[in-house]
C-alpha positions as CSV (number, residue, x, y, z in Angstrom):
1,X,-32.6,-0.1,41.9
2,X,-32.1,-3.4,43.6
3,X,-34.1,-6.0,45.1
4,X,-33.3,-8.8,47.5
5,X,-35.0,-12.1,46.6
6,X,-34.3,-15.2,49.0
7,X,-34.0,-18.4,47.5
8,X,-33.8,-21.2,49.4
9,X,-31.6,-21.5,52.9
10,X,-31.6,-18.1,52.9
11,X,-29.3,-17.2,49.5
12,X,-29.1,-13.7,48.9
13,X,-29.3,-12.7,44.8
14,X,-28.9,-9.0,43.9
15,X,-31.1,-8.8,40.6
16,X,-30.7,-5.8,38.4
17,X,-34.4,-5.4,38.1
18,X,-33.8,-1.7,36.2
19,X,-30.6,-2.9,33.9
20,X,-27.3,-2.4,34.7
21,X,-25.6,0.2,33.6
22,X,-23.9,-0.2,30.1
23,X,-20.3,1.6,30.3
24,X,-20.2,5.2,27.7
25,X,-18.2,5.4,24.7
26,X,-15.6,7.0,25.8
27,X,-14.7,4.6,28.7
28,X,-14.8,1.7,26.2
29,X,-11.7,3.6,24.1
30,X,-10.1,4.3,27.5
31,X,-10.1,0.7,28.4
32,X,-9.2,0.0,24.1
33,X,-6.2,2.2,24.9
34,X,-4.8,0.9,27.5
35,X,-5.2,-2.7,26.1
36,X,-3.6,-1.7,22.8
37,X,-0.7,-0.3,24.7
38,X,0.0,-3.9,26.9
39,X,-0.1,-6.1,23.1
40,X,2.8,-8.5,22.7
41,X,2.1,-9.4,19.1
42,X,-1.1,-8.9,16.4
43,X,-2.2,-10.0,13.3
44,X,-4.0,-7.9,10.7
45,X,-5.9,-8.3,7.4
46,X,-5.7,-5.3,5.2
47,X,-8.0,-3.6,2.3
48,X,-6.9,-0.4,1.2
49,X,-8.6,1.4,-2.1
50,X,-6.7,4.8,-3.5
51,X,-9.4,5.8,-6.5
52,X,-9.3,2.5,-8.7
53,X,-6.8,0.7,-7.5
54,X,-7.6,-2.0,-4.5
55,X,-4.5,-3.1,-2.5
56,X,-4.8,-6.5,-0.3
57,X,-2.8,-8.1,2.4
58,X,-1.8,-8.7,5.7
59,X,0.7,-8.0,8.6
60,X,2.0,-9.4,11.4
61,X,3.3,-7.3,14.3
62,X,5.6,-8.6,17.1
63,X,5.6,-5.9,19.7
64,X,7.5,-7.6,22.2
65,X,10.5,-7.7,20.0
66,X,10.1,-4.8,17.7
67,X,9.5,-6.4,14.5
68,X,7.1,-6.0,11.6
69,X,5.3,-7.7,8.8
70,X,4.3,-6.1,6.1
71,X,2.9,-8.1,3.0
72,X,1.8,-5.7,0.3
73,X,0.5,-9.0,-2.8
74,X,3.7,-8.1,-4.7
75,X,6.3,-7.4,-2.1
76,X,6.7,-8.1,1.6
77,X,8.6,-5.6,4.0
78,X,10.4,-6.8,6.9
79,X,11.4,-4.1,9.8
80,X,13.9,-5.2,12.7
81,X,14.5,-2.1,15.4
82,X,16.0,0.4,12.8
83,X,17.0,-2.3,9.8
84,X,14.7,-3.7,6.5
85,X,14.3,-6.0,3.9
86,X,11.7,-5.9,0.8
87,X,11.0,-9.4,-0.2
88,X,9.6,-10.0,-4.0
89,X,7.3,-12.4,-5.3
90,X,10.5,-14.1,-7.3
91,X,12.5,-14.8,-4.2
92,X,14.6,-12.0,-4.0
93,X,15.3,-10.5,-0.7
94,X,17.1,-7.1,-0.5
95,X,18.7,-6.1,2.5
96,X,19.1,-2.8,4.1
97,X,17.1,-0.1,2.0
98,X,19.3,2.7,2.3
99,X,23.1,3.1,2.3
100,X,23.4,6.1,4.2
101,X,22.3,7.9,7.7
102,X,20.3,10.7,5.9
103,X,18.4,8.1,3.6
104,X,17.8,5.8,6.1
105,X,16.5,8.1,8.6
106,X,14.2,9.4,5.6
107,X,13.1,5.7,4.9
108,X,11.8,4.8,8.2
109,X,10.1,7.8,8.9
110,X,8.3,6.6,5.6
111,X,7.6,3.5,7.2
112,X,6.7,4.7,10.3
113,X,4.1,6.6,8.8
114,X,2.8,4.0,6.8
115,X,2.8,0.8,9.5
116,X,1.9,3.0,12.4
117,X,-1.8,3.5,11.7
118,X,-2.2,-0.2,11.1
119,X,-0.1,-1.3,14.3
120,X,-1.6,0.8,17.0
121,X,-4.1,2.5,15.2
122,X,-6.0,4.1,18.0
123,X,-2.8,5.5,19.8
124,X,-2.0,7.1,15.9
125,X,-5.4,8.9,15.8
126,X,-5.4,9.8,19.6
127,X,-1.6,11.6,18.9
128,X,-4.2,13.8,16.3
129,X,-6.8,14.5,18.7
130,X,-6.2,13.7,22.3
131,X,-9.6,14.6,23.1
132,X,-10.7,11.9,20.2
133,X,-12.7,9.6,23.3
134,X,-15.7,11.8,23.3
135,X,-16.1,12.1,19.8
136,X,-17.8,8.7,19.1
137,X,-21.0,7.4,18.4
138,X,-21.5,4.1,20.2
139,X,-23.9,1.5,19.5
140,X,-23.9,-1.7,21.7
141,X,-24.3,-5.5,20.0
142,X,-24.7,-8.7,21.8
143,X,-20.5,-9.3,21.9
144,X,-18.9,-6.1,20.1
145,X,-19.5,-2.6,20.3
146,X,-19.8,-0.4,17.1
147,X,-18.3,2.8,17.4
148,X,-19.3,5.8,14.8
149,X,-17.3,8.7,14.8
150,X,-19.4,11.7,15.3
151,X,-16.9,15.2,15.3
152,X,-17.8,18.3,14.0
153,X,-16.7,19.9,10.7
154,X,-13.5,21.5,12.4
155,X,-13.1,17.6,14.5
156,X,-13.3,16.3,10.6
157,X,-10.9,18.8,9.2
158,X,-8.1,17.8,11.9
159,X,-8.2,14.6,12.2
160,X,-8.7,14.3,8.3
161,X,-5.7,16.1,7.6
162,X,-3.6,14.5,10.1
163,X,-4.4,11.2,8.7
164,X,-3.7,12.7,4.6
165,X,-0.5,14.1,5.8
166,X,1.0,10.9,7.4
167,X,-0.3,8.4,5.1
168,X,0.1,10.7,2.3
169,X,3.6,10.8,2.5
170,X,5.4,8.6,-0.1
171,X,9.0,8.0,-1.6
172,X,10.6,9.5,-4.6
173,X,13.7,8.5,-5.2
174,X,15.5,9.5,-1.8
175,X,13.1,11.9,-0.8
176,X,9.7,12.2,0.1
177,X,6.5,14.2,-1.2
178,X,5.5,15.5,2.3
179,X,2.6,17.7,2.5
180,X,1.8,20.9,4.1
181,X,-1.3,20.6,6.4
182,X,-2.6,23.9,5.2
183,X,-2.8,22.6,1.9
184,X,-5.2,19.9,2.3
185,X,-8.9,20.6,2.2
186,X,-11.2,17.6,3.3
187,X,-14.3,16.7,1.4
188,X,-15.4,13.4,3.3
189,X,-14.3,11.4,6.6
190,X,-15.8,8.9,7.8
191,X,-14.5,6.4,10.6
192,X,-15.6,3.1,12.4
193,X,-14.2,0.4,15.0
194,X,-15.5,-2.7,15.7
195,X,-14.1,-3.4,19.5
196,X,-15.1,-6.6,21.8
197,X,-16.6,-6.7,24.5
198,X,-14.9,-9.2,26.9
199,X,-11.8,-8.4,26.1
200,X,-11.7,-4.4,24.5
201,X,-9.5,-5.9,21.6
202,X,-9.9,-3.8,18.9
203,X,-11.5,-6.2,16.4
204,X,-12.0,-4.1,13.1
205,X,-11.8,-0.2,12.1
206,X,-12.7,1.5,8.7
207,X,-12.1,4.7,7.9
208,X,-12.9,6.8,4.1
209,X,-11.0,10.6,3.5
210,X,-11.4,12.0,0.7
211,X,-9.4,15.6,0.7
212,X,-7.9,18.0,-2.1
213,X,-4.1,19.1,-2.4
214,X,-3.1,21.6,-4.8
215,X,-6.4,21.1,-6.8
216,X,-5.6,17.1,-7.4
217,X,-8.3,15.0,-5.3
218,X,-8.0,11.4,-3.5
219,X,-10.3,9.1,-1.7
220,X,-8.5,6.6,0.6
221,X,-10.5,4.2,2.2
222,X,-8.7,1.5,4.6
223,X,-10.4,-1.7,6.2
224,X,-8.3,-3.0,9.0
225,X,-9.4,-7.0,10.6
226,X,-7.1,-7.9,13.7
227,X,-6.9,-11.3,15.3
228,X,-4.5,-13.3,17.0
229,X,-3.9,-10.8,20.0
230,X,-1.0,-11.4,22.1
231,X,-1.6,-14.6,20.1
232,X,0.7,-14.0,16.8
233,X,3.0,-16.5,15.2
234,X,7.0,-15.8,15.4
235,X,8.0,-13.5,12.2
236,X,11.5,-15.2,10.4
237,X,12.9,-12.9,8.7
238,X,14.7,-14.4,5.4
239,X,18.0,-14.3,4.2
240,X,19.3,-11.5,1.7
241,X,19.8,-12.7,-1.7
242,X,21.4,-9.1,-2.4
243,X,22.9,-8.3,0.6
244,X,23.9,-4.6,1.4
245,X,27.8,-3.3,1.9
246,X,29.7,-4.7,5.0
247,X,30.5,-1.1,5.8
248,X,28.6,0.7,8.2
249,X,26.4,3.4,6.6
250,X,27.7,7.0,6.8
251,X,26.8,10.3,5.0
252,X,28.8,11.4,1.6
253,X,31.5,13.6,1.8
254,X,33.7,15.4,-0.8
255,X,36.3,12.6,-0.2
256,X,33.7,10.2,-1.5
257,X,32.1,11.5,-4.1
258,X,32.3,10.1,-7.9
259,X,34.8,11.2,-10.3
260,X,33.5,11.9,-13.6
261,X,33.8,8.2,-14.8
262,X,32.0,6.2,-12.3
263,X,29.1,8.8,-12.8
264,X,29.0,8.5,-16.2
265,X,28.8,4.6,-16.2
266,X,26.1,4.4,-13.4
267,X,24.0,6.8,-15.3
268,X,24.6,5.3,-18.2
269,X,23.9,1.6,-17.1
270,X,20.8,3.0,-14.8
271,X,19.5,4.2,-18.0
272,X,19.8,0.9,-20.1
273,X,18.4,-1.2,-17.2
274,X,15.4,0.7,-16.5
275,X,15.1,0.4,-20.4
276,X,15.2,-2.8,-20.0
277,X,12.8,-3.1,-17.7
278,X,10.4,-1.3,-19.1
279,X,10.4,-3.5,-22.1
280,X,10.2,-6.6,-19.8
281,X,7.6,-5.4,-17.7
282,X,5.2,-3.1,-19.8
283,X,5.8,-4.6,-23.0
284,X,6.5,-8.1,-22.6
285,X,9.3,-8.1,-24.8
286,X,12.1,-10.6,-23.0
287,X,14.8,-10.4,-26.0
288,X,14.4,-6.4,-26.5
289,X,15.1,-6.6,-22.6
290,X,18.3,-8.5,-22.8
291,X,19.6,-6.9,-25.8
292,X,19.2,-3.2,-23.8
293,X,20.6,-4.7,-19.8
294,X,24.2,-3.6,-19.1
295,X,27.1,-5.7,-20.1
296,X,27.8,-6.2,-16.3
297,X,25.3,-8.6,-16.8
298,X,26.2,-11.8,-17.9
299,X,24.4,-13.6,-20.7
300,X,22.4,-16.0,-18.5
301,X,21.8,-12.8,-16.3
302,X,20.2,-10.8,-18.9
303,X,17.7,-13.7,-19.8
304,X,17.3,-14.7,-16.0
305,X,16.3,-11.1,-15.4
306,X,14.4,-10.3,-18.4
307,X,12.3,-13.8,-18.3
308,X,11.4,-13.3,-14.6
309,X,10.9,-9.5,-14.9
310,X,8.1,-10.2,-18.1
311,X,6.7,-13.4,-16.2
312,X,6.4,-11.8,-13.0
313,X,5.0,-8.6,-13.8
314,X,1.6,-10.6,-15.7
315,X,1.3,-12.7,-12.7
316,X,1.3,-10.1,-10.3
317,X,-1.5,-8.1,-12.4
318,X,-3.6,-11.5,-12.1
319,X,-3.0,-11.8,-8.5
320,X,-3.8,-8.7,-8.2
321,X,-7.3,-8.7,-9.8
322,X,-8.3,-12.1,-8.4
323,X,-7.7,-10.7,-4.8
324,X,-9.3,-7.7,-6.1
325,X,-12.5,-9.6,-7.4
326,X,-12.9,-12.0,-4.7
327,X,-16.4,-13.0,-4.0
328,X,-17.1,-11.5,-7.4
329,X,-18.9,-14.0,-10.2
330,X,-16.1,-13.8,-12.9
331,X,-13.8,-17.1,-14.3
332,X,-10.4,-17.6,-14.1
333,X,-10.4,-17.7,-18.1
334,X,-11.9,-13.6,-17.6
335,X,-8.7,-12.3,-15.5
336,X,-6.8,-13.8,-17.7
337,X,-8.2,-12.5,-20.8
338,X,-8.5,-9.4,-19.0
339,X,-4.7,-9.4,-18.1
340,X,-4.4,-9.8,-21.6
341,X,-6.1,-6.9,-22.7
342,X,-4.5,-4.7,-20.9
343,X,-0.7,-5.8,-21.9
344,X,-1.8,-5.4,-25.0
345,X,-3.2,-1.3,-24.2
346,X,0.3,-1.2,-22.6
347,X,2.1,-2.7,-26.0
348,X,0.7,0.6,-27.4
349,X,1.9,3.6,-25.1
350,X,5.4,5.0,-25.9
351,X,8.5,6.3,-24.0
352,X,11.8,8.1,-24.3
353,X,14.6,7.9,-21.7
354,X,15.5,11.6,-21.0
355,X,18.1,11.9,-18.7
356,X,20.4,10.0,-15.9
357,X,21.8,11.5,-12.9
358,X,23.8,9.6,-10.2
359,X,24.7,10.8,-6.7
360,X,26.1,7.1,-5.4
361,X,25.9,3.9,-6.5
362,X,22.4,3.6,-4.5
363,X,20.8,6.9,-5.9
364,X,20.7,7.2,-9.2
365,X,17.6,9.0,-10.6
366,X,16.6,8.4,-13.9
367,X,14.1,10.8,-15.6
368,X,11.8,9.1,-18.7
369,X,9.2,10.6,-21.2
370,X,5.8,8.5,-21.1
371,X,2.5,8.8,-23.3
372,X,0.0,5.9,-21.5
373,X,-3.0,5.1,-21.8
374,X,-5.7,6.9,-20.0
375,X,-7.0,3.9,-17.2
376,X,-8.9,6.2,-14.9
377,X,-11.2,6.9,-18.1
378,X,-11.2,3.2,-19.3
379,X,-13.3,2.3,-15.5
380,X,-15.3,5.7,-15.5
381,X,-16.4,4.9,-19.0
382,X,-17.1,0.9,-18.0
383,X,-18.9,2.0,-14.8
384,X,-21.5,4.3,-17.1
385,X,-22.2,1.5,-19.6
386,X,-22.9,-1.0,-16.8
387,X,-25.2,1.4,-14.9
388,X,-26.9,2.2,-18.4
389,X,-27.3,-1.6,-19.0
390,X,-28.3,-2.4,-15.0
391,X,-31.1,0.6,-15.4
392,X,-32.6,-0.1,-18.5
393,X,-33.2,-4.1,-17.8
394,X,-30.2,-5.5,-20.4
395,X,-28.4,-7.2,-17.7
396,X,-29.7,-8.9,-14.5
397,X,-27.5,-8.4,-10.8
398,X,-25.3,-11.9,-11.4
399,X,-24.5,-10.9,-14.7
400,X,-22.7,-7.4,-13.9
401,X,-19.5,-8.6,-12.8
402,X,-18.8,-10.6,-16.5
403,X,-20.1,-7.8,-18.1
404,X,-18.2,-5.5,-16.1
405,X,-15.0,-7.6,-17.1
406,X,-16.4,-7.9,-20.9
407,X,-16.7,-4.0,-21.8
408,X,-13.0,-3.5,-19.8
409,X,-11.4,-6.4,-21.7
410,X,-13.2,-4.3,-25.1
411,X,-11.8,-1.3,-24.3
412,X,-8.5,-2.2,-23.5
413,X,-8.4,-4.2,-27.0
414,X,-9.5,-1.3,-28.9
415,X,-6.9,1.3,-27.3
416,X,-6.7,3.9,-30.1
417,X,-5.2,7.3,-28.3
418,X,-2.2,8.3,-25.9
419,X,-2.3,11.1,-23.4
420,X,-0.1,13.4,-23.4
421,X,3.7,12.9,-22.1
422,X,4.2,13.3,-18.8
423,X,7.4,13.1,-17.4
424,X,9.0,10.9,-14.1
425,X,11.5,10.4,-12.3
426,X,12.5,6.9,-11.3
427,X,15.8,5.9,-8.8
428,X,17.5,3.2,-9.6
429,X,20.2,1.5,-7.7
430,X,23.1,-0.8,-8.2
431,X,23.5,-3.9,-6.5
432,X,27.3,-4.9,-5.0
433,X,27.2,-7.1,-7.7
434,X,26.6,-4.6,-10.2
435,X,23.3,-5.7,-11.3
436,X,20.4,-3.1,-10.4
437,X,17.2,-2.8,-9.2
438,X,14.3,-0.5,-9.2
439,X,12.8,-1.1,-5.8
440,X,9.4,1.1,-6.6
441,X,8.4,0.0,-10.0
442,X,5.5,2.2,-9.4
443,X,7.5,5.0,-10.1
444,X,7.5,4.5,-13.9
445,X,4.6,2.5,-13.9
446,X,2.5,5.5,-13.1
447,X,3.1,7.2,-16.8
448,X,1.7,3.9,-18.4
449,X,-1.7,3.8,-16.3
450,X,-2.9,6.9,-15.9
């Protein structure tokens, strides 16, 4: 209702004297929609937490031109229409991830998956549920609005296993572990955007699943910040250091497959170089690294390679936890002795290289024995004390977080038992210089933390 007031020489002023009508939740993700559609370029701020590990980072995404950011702490992708690199924290700059059609195809699916529900989330979760607009919650703030998602237990079920499935998907080796909707029960899902008023830019989402497959459980929980709409700086994308082959990528045929030699040597030298690594990396151990790296190497290779392999892998693990602690009341002199602590668990663990077996020079998949040390128990343990402490009055609230880092730093010291061997499978590839790499360290990694 409506009311004519004169002011003045006769100035006509429509007052809402009722309140004007605020817009519904639904017409706010129309308009969010449409807007995410028309974006030129976006920046994004990333927290993503898989059980105990916490990943940070941050992307930039040029729509305009079709290329992507990805910064993961340790590595950085690059995507250009239908080409990538993987930039490490040392420098080094691969180019082209996959040598052939069929792997490359398979690798930026992966990466579709993976990039699309940070670049355009909304359109990602719409392609679920295209009936997702009414399913929301809204509550409206002096410049934002706060949208709760609010779908029933079959809503949940879909859209939960939609999102498992996609961002569940990961590499191994050449191929991926894809899973079968049908297999994944949901337990939890939760899911929030932050959108603006004034403009509908899509300022923050948050979302939590936790589902089952085949009887193992995950939580995922992602925390997206965008800024810089239509606003993002240009993305350079660096030079190779190990640039791929100047042929153009085609599938293997009988005519190119390896003769009994060449297959022997790549497994063979794929087996002594992920040996090597391992020693680098999870033990520290720079000379038993360069005594085990091929002889392709030369000898300032093999101590190039294994310094910058041992260095890099400690400093990444105290990036890591500072990014992972930030905000938190703990001293640089903690992650470090905390980083210490746990290369010496890893010092303990054991590992048996069990077999090699090379397709090409670019998919060799190496299979190890591993006995770790059990780190999912070492933080369920750590969490008990400090809640045992925090109830019964031993520690006030500013001193959990050195406390926290005290009993983990203990426990990790006093690593007295193995699990049982588990075994992995790890792909290796050789360089045209015919050095390697293992582009997913993770891969092996896995059997040491467990």
């Amino acid at each position: 209702m409506t009311k004519n007031v004169i002011i003045g020489a006769g100035f006509i002023i429509l007052l809402c004297l009722a309140g004007c009508s605020e817009p519904e939740a639904a017409e706010v993700l129309e308009e969010t929609e449409q807007v995410e559609q028309e974006l030129t370029s976006l920046d994004v701020e990333f927290e993503e937490n898989r059980e105990e590990e916490t990943s940070t980072g941050n992307g930039v995404f040029d729509y305009e031109n079709d290329v992507d950011y990805y910064n993961m702490g340790d590595a950085a992708l690059y995507r250009d229409d239908n080409d990538f690199w993987i930039e490490y924290a040392d420098g080094t700059v691969i180019e082209d991830l996959a040598a052939t059609t069929a792997e490359q195809e398979e690798m930026e699916k992966i990466y579709h998956n993976q990039l699309e529900m940070i670049k355009k989330p909304f359109a990602f979760i719409t392609e679920i549920d295209p009936e997702i607009h009414n399913k929301f919650d809204m509550e409206i703030r002096d410049n934002d609005y706060l949208l709760t998602y609010n779908g029933d237990e079959a809503d949940i079920e879909e859209l939960g296993r939609g999102i498992a499935e996609q961002t569940g998907s990961v590499p191994d080796g050449a191929e991926t572990n894809d899973m079968d909707p049908s297999d994944i029960d949901i337990d939890a899902f939760t899911l929030e955007m932050i959108i603006e008023k004034e403009t509908h830019y899509l300022q923050q989402i948050e979302q939590k699943v936790a589902y089952t497959f085949n009887d193992l459980s995950d939580v995922q929980e992602y925390k997206y910040t965008y800024s810089n709409h239509n606003d993002a700086e240009q993305i350079e994308i660096p030079d190779a250091t190990i640039a791929a082959d100047d042929t153009d990528p085609v599938e293997t045929t009988e005519q190119d497959e390896l003769s009994a030699e060449e297959k022997e040597t790549l497994e063979a030298e794929a087996s002594d170089y992920l040996d090597a690594l391992i020693q680098a990396t999870v033990f520290q151990d720079a000379e038993a690294s360069m005594d085990l790296l091929p002889d392709s190497y030369s000898e300032e290779e093999k101590k190039t390679e294994a310094e910058t392999q041992r260095d890099m892998f400690k400093d990444i693990y105290i990036q890591n936890t500072e990014q992972n602690m930030q905000g938190a009341n703990v001293t640089e002199e903690e992650v470090t002795d905390l980083a210490d602590a746990v290369m010496y668990a890893l010092s303990t663990t054991d590992y048996e290289i069990m077999d090699a077996h090379a397709e090409s020079v670019d998919n060799i998949v190496v299979t190890i024995s591993v006995e770790g040390i059990d780190d999912t128990s070492i933080y369920q343990e750590t969490d008990q004390e400090l809640l045992e402490l925090y109830e019964n009055g031993e520690i006030a609230d500013e001193e959990i977080d050195s406390k926290n880092m005290e009993i983990l730093i203990e426990k990790y010291n006093d690593i007295d038992e193995l699990l049982s061997p588990v075994e992995l499978d790890v792909h290796v590839m050789q360089n045209p210089d015919d050095t390697y790499v293992v582009i997913a360290q993770d891969q092996y990694l896995a059997g040491f933390f467990q």
